[in-house]
N, C-alpha and C positions, 0 to 999 in steps of 0.2 A: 588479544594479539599474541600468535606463538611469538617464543622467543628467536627460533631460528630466521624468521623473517627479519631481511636487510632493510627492510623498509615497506612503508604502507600506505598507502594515498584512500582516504575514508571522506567523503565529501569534495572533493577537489576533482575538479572538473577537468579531463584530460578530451580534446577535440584529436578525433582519428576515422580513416576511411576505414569501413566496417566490410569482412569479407563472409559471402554468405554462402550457399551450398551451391549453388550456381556461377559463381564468378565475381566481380566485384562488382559491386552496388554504385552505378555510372553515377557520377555529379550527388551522392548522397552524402553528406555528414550529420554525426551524431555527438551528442554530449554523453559520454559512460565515463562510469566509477572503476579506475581497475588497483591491484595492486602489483607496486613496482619490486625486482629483485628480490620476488621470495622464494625464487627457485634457481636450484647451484645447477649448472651446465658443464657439462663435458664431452668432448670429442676425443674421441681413443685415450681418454685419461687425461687429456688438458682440459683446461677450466676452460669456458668461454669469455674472453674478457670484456663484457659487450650485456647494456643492461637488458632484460628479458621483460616481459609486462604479461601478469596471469589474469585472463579474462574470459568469465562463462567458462571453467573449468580447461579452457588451452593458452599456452600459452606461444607469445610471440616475441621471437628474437628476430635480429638484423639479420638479411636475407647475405649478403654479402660474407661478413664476417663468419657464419656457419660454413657456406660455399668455399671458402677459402681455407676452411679450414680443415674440409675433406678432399681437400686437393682438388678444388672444381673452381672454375673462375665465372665472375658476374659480367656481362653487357649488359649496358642499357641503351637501348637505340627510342629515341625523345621524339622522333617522327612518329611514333607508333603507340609509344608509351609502354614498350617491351620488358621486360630484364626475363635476361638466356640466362640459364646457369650451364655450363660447359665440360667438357675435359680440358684441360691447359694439353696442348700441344708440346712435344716436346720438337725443339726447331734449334739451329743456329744460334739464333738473338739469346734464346734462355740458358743455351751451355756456354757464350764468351761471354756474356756481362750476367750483371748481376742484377738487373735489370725490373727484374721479379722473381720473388720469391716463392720456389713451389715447396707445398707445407708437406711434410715427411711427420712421421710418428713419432719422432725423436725430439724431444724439448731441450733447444740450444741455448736457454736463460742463463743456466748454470756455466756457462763455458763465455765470458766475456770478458774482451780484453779494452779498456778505455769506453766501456761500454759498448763495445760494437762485438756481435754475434763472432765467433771464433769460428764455427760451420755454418754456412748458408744450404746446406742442405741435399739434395742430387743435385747434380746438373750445376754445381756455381762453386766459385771458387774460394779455397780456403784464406779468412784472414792467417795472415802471416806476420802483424805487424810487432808480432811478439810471443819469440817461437818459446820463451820460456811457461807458456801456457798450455803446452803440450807436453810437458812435463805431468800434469794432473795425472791419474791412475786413479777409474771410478769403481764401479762395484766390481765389474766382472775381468779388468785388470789391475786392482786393489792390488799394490805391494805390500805382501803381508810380510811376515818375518823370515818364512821359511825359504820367498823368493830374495828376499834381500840380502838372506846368507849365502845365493848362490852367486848372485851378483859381486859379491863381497871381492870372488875367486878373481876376477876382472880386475887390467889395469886402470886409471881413472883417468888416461889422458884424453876420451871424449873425441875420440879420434880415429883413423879406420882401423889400427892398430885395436882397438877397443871393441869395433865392430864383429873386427874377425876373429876374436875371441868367445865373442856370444855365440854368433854360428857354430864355431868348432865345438862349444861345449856340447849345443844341441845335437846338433851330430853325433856326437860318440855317446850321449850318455841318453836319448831321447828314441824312442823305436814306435815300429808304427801299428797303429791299434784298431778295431770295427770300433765306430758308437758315435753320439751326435755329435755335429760338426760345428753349432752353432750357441748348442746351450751352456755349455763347461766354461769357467769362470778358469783364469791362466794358474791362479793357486792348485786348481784340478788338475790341470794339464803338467804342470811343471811337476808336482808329489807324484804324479800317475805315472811319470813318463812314458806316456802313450797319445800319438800324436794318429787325426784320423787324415790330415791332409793339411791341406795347403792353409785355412784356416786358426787350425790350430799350433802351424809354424808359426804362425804372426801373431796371434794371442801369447805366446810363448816370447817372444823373441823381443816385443813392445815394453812390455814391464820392466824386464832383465836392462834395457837398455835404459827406459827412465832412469830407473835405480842406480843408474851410473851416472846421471844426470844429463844423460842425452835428449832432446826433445823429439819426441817421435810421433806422427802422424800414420793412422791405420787407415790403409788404403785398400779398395777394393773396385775390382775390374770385372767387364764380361768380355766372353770371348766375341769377333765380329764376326765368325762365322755362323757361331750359335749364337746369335740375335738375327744373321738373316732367314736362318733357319725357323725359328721362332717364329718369324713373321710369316713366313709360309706354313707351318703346319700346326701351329701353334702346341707342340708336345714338344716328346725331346727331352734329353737330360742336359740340364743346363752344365755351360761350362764356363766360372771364371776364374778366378786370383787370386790372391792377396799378397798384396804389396806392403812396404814399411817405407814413409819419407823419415831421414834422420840429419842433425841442423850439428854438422862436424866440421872437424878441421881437415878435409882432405890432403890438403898442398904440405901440410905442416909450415904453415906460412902465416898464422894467429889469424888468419881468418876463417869464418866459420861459412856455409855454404848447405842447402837444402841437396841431399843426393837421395836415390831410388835405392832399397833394398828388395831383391826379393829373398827372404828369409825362407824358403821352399830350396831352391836351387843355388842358394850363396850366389847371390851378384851384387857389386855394389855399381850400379851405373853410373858414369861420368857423362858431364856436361847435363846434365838435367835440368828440364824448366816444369816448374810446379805447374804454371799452365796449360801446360799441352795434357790434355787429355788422351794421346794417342801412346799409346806405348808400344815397345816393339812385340814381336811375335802372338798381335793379333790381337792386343786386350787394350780395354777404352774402358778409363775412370768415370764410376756414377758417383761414386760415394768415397768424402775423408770424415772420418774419426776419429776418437779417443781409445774405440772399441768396436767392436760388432754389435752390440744391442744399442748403442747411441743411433743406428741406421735402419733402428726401428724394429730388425727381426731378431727376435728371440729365441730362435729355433730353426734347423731346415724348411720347414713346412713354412714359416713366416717368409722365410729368406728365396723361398720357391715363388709365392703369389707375387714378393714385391719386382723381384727381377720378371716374370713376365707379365706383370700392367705396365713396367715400365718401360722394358723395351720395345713394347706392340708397334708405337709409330715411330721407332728410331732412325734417324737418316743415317744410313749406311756411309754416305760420302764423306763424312765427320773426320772417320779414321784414314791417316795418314800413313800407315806402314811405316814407320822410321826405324832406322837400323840405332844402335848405343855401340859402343866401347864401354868394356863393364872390367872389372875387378872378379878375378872368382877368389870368393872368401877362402876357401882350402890353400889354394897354390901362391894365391899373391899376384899373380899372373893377370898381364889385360887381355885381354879376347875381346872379341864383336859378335853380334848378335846377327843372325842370317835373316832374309827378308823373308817374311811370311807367306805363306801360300796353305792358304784353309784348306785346301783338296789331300793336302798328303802329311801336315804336320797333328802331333796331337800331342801335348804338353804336358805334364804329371806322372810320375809313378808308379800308378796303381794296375793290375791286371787281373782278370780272372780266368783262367785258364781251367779249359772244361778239358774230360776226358780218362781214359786208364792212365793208372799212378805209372808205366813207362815209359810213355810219349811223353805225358805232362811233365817229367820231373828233366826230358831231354831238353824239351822247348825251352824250360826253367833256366836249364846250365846254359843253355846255348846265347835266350835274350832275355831275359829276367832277373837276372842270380843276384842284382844288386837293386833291384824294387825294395821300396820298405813294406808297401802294402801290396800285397799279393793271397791270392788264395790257390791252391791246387786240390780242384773238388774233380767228382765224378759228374756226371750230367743231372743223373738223380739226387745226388746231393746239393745243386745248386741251390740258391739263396737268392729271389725275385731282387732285392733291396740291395744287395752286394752288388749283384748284375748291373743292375739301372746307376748305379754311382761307383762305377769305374769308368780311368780313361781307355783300356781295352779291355778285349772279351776274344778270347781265344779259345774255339773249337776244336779240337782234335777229336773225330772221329772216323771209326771203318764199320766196314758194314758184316763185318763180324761178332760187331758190338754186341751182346743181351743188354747192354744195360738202356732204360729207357729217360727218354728226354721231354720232361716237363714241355706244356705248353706254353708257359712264357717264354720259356727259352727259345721254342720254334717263331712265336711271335718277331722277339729282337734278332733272330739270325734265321730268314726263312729260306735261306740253300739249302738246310738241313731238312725242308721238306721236297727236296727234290731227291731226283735217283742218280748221284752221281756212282760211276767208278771209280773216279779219281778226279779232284776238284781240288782247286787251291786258290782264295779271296783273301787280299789284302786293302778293303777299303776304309776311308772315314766316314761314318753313318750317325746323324744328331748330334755330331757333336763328341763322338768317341770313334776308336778307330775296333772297326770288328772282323775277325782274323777270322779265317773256316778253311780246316784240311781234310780231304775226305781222301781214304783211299778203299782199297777193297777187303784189303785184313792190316792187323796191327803189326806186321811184320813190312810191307809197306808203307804204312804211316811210316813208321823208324824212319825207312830208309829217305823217304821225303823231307823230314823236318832234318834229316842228316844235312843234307845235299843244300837246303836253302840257304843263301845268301849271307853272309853277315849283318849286311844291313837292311834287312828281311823285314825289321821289325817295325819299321817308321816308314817305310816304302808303298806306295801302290803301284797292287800286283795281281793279275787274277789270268788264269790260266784252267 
């Protein structure tokens, strides 16, 4: 007997229907010898908790318990003597209750409060019955020393007062940087001071506040437009969010209360209900956290496959468009949030602006000058992976131009293989909004990007 065997059945007579190269063996039973739990199971790194039986060299586990745990669901229909293994649908019934549980890559053992799971996973809603549990801080938002010295700077009243102090620090002391979005632990992010987006504001922003002893939940959104989008063409650069819930004293009234940050654009939302899955300008919660690798992806590329198997059958009708009343963390100030409309809004920072260094650097002063993340390349110089993960893309060319235009480029913006004179497109295309001025020499361009609009930049426009 090896040692690592759990156990061994030698003589002991186990009665089981016998499945042979063909199908199952109708109305057959046999008497075989097998051995029970001598082999360890895993599904994406969890154990399978479920006994296994090694027989003639294969081995068989519960059909169910595997299924479920690859995120597929079991029928058995008993007229037939069937069992379906399935996709689980995503529907109504599975985003309001909790109803059932769809299994995500992320092991929620570790995170219980009274025993009951603290995340139930996409699509269900967070236990809340004990928000000092969202205080934890695990690998990749570990408060190590160097974050907890900056927390330090903060006052400790757990308050909004507390809130808009983390923001402003990040703000002034935090700038924006190329590189992954998904793999940098907040110790990286915070020593680096180099933020690649919206991401790494909320890796950033999560710890700082723990460390104050705020409870904080890491939220993450897609946008509804890029999930209808998805559905029809199934490409696209995806677009969503991150959000921060934090469990304060808003009112200054010793009561505490769950509110929306977005740590990206300083808001602190008022009247907020942890359930509504809708959020305003356009983004709908799949996933609450401790982190980003708790929701399975460890990476871009993780974080790319999971958002599109998940949103393939989303019911668009889910989202509600609801306007907030928010808090901007900067001014102190309450503002409202304007109703969404996916045809002309596009959300984030970031810009690539193609073309010769004196248009680009016009456009720059004119609607850019206060982006963090920005690049001002030439056509030839552009960068396939900068392109594809910005929220705009800004062409300026004339047809005086030498310099030449990669074919990605013509791919993502194909005006550019047309024969304009003088052309000017302000649309949102997958999910980002793509800019294209064309004139006949660069002394034109000027005088065109002179002349547009102030609010040029967020508008559709095409002429």
């Amino acid at each position: 007997m090896k040692k690592h065997f759990r156990g061994f059945i030698a003589g002991v007579i186990v009665t089981i229907l016998l499945l042979n190269s063909t199908g199952f063996a109708s109305n057959i039973k046999q008497k075989i010898d097998v051995m029970i739990n001598s082999i360890n199971i895993e599904v994406n790194g969890k154990k399978v908790e479920a006994d296994n039986i090694l027989y003639n060299n294969t081995t068989y586990v519960p059909l169910r318990k595997v299924a479920e745990m690859l995120g597929k669901e079991v029928d058995w229909d008993g007229a037939t003597n069937t069992a379906g293994i399935n996709d689980i649908p995503i529907n109504r019934k599975e985003i309001v209750t909790e109803s059932k549980e769809k299994t995500s890559d992320f092991n929620t053992d570790k995170y219980k409060v009274d025993n009951k799971d603290v995340f139930k996973g996409y699509f269900h809603n967070t236990d809340y019955s004990d928000p000092n549990a969202f205080l934890n801080s695990n690998g990749q938002t570990k408060i190590t020393k160097e974050i907890q010295n900056i927390a330090d700077n903060f006052n400790d009243n757990k308050d909004l007062s507390t809130v808009r102090e983390i923001y402003q620090w990040i703000v002034k002391n935090m700038r924006g940087t190329e590189g992954e979005k998904f793999g940098r632990t907040s110790h990286d992010i915070l020593t680096s001071k180099g933020l690649t987006g919206c991401t790494d504001y909320g890796l950033a922003f999560v710890p700082l506040a723990r460390a104050k002893g705020i409870p904080t939940v890491f939220v993450q959104t897609a946008r509804i437009d890029w999930i209808e989008a998805r559905q029809k063409s199934n490409s696209g650069m995806i677009t969503g969010h991150i959000l921060a819930e934090v469990f304060i004293d808003i009112d200054n009234d010793g009561k505490k209360e769950w509110c929306l940050v977005d740590s990206t654009s300083g808001r602190l939302y008022l009247g907020y209900d942890t359930n509504n899955f809708s959020l305003s300008e356009g983004y709908y919660v799949f996933a609450k956290s401790l982190e980003v690798w708790d929701s399975g992806a460890k990476n871009e590329q993780e974080n790319h496959k999971v958002m599109m198997d998940l949103f393939k059958d989303f019911d668009l009708s889910l989202y509600k468009n609801p306007k907030y009343q928010y808090i901007n963390l900067l001014t102190g100030k309450e503002e409202q949030t304007n109703e969404f409309r996916a045809d002309s809004t596009v959300i984030g920072n970031s810009a690539q602006i193609l073309g010769e260094k004196e248009p680009a650097e016009l456009f720059d002063r004119k609607y850019t000058s206060g982006f963090k993340q920005k690049n001002l390349v030439s056509f030839s110089s552009s960068n396939k992976k900068n392109m594809t993960s910005t929220q705009r893309i800004i062409a300026l060319y004339s047809n005086d131009m030498s310099d030449s235009i990669p074919d990605f480029v013509k791919e993502l913006i194909p005006e550019l293989n047309n024969s304009y004179e003088e052309y000017i497109m302000n649309k949102v295309r997958d999910g980002r909004r793509v800019i294209v001025i064309i004139a006949k020499d660069i002394n034109r361009l000027l005088e065109i990007i002179e002349d547009l609009p102030d609010d040029f930049l967020d508008n559709d426009y095409e002429e």
